[in-house]
DOLORO-824822 format. One record per residue (C-alpha): residue number from 0; x, y, z; residue in three letters. Coordinates in Angstrom, 3 decimals, decimal comma, padded with zeros to 6 digits. Layout:
residues N
     i       east      north         up    aa
   NUM          X          Y          Z   Ala
...
***
This chain:
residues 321
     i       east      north         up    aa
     0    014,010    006,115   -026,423   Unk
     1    014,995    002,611   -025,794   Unk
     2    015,260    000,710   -022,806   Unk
     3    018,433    000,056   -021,279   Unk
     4    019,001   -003,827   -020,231   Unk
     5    018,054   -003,181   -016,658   Unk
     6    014,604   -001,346   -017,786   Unk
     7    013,863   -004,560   -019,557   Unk
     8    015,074   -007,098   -016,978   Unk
     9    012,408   -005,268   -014,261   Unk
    10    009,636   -006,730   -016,695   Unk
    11    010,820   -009,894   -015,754   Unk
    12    011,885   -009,781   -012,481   Unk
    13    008,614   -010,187   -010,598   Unk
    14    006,957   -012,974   -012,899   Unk
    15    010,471   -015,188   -012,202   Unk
    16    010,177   -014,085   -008,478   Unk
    17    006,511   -015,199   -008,245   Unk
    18    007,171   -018,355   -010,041   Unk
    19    010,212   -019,076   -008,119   Unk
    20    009,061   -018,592   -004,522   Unk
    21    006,160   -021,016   -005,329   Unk
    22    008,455   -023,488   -006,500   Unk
    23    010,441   -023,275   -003,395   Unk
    24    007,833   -022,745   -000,996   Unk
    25    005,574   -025,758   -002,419   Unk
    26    008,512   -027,931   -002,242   Unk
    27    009,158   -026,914    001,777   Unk
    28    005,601   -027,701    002,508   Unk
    29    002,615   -029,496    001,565   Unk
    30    000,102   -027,290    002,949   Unk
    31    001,098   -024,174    000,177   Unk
    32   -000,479   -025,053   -002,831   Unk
    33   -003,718   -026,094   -001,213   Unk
    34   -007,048   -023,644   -001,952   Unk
    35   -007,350   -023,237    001,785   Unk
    36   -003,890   -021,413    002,203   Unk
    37   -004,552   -019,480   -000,979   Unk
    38   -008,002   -018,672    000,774   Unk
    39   -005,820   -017,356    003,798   Unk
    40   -003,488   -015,452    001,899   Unk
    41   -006,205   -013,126    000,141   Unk
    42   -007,853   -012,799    003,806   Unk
    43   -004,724   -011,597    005,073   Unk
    44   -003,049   -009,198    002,707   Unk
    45   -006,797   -007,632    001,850   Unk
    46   -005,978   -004,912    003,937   Unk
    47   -002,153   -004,214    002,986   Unk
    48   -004,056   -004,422   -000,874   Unk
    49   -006,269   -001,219   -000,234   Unk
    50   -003,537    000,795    001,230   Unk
    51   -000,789   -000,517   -001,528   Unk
    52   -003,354    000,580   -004,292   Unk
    53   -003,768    004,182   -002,562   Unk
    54    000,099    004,734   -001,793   Unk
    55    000,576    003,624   -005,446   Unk
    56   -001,184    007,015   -006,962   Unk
    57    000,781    008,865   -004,023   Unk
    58    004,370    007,396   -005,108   Unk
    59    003,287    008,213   -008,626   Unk
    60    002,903    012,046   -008,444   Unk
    61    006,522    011,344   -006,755   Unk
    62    005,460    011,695   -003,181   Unk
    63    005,684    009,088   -000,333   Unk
    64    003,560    008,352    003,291   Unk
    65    005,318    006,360    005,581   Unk
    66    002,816    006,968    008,468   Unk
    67   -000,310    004,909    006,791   Unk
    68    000,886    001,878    009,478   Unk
    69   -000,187    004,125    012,564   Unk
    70   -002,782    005,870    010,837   Unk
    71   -004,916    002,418    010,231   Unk
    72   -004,487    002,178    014,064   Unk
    73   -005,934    005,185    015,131   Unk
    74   -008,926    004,296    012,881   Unk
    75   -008,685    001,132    014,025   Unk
    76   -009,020    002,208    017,732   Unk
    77   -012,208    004,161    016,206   Unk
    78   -013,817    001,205    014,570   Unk
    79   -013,290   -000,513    017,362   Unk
    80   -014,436    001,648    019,879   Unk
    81   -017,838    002,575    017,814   Unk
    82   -018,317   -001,648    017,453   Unk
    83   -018,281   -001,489    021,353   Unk
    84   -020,890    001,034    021,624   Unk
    85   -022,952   -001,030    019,110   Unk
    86   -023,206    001,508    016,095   Unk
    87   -024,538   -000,538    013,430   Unk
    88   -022,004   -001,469    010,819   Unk
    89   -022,924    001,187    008,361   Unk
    90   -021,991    003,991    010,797   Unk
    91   -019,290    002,448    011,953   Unk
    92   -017,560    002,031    008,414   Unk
    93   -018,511    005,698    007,113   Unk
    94   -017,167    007,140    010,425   Unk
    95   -013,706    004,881    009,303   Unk
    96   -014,308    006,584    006,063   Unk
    97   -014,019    009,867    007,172   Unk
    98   -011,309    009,715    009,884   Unk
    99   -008,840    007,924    007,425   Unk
   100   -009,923    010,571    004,721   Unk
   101   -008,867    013,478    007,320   Unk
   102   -005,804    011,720    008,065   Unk
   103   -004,455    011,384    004,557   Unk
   104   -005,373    015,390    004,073   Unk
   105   -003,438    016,352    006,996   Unk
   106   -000,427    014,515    004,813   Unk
   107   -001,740    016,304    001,728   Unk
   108   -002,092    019,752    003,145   Unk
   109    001,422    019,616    004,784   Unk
   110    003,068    018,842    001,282   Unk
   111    000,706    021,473   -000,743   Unk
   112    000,004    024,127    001,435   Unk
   113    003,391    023,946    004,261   Unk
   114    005,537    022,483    001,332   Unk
   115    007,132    020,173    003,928   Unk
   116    008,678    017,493    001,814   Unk
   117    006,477    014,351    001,978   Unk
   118    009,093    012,004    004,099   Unk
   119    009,572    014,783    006,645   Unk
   120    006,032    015,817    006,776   Unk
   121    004,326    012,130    006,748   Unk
   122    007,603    010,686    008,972   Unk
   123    006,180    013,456    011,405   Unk
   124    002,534    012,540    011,192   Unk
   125    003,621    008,974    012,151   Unk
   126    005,380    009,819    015,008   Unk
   127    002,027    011,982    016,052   Unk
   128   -000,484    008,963    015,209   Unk
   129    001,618    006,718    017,080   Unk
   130    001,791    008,861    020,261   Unk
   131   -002,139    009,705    019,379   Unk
   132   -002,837    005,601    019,469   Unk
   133   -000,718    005,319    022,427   Unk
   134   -002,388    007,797    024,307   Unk
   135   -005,918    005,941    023,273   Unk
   136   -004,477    002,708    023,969   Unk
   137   -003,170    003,790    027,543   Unk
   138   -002,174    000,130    028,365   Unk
   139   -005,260   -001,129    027,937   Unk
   140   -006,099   -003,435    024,763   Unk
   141   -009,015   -003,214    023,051   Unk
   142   -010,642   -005,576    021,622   Unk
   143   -012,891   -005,997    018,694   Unk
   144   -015,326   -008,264    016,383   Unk
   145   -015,633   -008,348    013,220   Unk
   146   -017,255   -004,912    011,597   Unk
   147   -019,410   -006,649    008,938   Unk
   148   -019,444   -010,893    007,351   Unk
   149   -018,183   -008,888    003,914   Unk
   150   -015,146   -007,286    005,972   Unk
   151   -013,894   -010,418    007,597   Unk
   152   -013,129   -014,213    006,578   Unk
   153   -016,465   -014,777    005,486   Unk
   154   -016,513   -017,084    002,088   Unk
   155   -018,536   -018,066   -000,849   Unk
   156   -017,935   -020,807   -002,880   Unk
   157   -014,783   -021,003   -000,647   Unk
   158   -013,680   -017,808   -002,023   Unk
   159   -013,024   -014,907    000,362   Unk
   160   -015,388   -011,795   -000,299   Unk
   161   -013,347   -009,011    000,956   Unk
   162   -011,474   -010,349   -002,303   Unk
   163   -014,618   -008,850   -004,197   Unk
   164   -014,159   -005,357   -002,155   Unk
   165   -009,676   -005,326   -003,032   Unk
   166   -010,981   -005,919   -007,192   Unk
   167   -013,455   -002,632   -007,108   Unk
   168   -010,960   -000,978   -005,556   Unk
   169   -007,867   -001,678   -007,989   Unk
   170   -010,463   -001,534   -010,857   Unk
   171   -011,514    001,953   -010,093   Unk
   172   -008,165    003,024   -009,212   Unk
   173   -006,750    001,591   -012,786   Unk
   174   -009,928    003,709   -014,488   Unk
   175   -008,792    006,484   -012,647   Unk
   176   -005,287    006,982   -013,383   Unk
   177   -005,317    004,965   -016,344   Unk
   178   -008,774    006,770   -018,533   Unk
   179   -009,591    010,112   -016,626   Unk
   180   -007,614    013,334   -017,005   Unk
   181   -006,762    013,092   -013,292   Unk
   182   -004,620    010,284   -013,834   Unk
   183   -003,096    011,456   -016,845   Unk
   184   -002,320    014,975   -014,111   Unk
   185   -000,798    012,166   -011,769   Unk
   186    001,693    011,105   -014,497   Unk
   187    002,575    014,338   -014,985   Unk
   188    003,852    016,048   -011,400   Unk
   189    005,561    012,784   -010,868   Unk
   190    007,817    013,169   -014,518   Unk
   191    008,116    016,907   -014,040   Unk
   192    006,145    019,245   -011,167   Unk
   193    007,532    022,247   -013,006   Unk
   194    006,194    021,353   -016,548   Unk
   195    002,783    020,338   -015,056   Unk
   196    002,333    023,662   -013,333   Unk
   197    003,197    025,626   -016,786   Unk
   198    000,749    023,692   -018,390   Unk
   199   -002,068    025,043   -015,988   Unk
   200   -002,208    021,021   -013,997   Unk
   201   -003,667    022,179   -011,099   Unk
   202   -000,692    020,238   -008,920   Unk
   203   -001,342    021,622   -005,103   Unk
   204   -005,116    020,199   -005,432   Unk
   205   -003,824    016,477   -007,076   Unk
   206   -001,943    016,005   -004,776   Unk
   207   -003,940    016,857   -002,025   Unk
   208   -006,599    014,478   -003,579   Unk
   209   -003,984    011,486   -003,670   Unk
   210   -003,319    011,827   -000,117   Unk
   211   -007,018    012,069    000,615   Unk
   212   -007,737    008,892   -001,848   Unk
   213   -004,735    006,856    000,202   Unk
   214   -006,376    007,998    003,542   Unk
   215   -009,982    006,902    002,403   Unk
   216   -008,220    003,792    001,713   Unk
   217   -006,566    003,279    005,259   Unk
   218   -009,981    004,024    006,916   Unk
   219   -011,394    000,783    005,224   Unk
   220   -008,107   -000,834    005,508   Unk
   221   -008,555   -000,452    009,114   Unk
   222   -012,131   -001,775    008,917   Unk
   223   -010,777   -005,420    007,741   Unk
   224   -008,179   -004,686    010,003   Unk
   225   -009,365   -005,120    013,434   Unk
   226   -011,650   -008,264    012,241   Unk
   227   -008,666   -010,093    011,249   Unk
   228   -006,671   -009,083    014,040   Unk
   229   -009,549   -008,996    016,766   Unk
   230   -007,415   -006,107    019,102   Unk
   231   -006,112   -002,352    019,202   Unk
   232   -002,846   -002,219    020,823   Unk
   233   -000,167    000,571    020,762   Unk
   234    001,355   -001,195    017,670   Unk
   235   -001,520   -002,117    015,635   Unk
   236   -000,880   -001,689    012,324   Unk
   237    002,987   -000,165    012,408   Unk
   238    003,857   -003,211    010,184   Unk
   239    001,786   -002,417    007,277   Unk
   240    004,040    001,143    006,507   Unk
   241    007,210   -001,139    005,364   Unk
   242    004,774   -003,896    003,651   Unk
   243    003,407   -001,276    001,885   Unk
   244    005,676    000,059    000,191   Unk
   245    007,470   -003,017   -000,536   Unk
   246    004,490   -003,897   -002,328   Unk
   247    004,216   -000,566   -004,584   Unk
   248    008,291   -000,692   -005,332   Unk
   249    009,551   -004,409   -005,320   Unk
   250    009,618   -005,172   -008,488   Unk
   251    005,794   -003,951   -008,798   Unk
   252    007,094   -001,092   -011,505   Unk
   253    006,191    002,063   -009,979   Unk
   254    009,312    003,899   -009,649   Unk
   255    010,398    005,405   -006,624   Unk
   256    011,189    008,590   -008,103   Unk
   257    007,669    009,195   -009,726   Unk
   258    006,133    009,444   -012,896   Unk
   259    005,776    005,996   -013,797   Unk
   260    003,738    002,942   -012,293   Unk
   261    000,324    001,183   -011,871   Unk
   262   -002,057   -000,252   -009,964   Unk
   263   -001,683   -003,261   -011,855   Unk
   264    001,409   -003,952   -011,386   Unk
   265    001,449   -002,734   -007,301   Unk
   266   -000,837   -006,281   -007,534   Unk
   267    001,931   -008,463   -008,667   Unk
   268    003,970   -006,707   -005,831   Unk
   269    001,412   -007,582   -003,346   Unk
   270    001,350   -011,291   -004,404   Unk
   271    005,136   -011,367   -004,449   Unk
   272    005,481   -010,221   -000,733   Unk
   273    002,229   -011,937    000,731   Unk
   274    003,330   -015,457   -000,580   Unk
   275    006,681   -014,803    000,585   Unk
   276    005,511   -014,017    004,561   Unk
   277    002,738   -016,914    003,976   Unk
   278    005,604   -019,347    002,792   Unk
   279    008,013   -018,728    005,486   Unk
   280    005,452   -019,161    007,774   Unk
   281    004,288   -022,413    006,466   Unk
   282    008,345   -023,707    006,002   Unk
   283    009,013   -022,889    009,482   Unk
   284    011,221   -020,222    009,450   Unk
   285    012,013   -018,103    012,071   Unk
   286    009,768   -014,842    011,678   Unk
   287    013,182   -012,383    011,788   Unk
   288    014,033   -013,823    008,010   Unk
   289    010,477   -011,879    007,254   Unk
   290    011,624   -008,522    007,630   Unk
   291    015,202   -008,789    006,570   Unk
   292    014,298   -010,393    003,294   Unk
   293    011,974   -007,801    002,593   Unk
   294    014,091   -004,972    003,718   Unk
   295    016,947   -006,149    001,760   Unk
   296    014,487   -006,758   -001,856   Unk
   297    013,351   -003,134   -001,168   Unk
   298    016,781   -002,226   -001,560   Unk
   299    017,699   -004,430   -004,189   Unk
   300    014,487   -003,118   -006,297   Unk
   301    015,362    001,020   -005,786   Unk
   302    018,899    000,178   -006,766   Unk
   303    017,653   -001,518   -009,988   Unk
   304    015,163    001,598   -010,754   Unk
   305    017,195    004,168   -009,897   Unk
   306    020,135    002,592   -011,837   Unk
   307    017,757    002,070   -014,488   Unk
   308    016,451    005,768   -015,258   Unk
   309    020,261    006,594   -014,660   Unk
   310    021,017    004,360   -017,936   Unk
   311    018,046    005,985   -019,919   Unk
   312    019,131    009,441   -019,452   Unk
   313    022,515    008,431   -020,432   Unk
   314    021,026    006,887   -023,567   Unk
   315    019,201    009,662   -023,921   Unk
   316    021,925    012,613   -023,662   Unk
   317    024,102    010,975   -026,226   Unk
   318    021,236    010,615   -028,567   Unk
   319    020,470    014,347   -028,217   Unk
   320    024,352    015,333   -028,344   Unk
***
């Protein structure tokens, strides 16, 4: 089938967008293109990286999770409570493990067992973490260290080495979905649930293990988290839902309607909207552009897709007719 001109102009998009805002951005000020800021940049988005590269597998299969912001803050409050008590780091990063694990499988058992659609059923676990991390945060902030050297700033040869952690991750994920029959089952339920099912694709347990892969994901997300941020507060982390999924849709690849996407590309994504906060920030303008830029590309991108498959199954249906 061929592509239509917009299908072709999304392969594009992000590498002009990249090059583009670094133009601009290096132009505005002469701290950008310096390794230090680059340093910054990986130390900052490591986080948003690991829960970006989980949500990408989720959007895949065509299903969504718009509570992973207020999910990393519960576990968040967890890690950080633990590193108060003095658990070791080891405990203290396998307990994170765990809780984001059980998180994500709440998500996955309300869309496969309940069959609540996954933007009521994960819009509804949002509104329960946040009143959960309220409750825990009961005006009081808590504040936190560092869990381990490799989870924070820490550097080697002036390069960051969470970045080491955020290249596993993406590399296994890529194996995954990419070389294993579980990917290939991914692919599947998100181009047609109904086909998958007749072909005997187990689709209620993938799913379920997406959700529980994206919550394993937040739990060490949250990890890197409080180091970086150094505090639990009724908010922590509700900014990391939007940035998320601006990463996985802007002009990353992986369509919003499922069934097509990588982990590959969620990465150029990721660089696209990191660079983009880290450059505002460094050209001095006002914070407020932040959102509204990014809220109005994540439009601009689902437009494009959706208008996109629209011209392919047009193409398509006079082909056949």
């Amino acid at each position: 089938m061929p592509e239509s001109a917009l299908s072709r102009a999304r392969l594009f998009l992000l590498p002009a967008l990249l090059i583009a805002e670094i133009i601009v951005f290096a132009s505005l000020s002469p701290r950008f293109l310096t390794a230090d800021n680059f340093a910054n940049i990986v130390i900052n988005a490591s986080d948003l990286a690991l829960i970006a590269a989980g949500l990408t597998l989720v959007i895949i299969l065509g299903g969504i999770d718009v509570s992973t912001g207020y999910a990393v803050g519960v576990v968040a409050w967890i890690a950080a409570k633990l590193m108060s008590a003095g658990q070791p780091a080891i405990v203290v990063v396998l307990v994170s493990l765990v809780a984001g694990a059980l998180l994500g499988s709440i998500n996955g058992l309300l869309t496969t067992v309940a069959k609540v659609p996954p933007i009521i059923a994960t819009l509804g676990m949002a509104a329960v973490f946040q009143t959960v991390l309220f409750g825990l945060w009961n005006s009081n902030d808590l504040f936190a260290t560092p869990v381990a050297p490799l989870l924070s700033g820490q550097r080697f040869l002036g390069v960051p080495m969470v970045l080491a952690i955020v290249i596993v991750v993406y590399a296994l994920l890529w194996w995954l979905s990419r070389k294993r029959r579980f990917g290939r089952n991914v692919y599947a339920i998100g181009s047609n649930p109904e086909a998958a099912s007749l072909s005997g694709i187990r689709s209620r347990l993938v799913v379920f293990a997406c959700y529980a892969i994206l919550g394993l994901l937040v739990g060490l997300a949250a990890t890197i988290y409080i180091g970086r941020v150094g505090v639990v507060q009724a908010s922590t982390g509700n900014e990391l839902t939007l940035l998320a999924i601006a990463a996985v849709v802007v002009v990353g690849g992986t369509s919003i309607l499922g069934g097509e996407g990588s982990v590959l590309r969620t990465l150029g994504g990721l660089a696209f909207i990191v660079v983009l906060q880290n450059g505002i920030v460094l050209a001095g303008v006002p914070p407020l552009w932040n959102g509204l830029i990014i809220g109005l590309t994540i439009l601009l991108a689902v437009s494009v897709d959706v208008l996109a498959k629209r011209g392919d199954s047009r193409k398509l249906f006079r082909r056949l007719a």
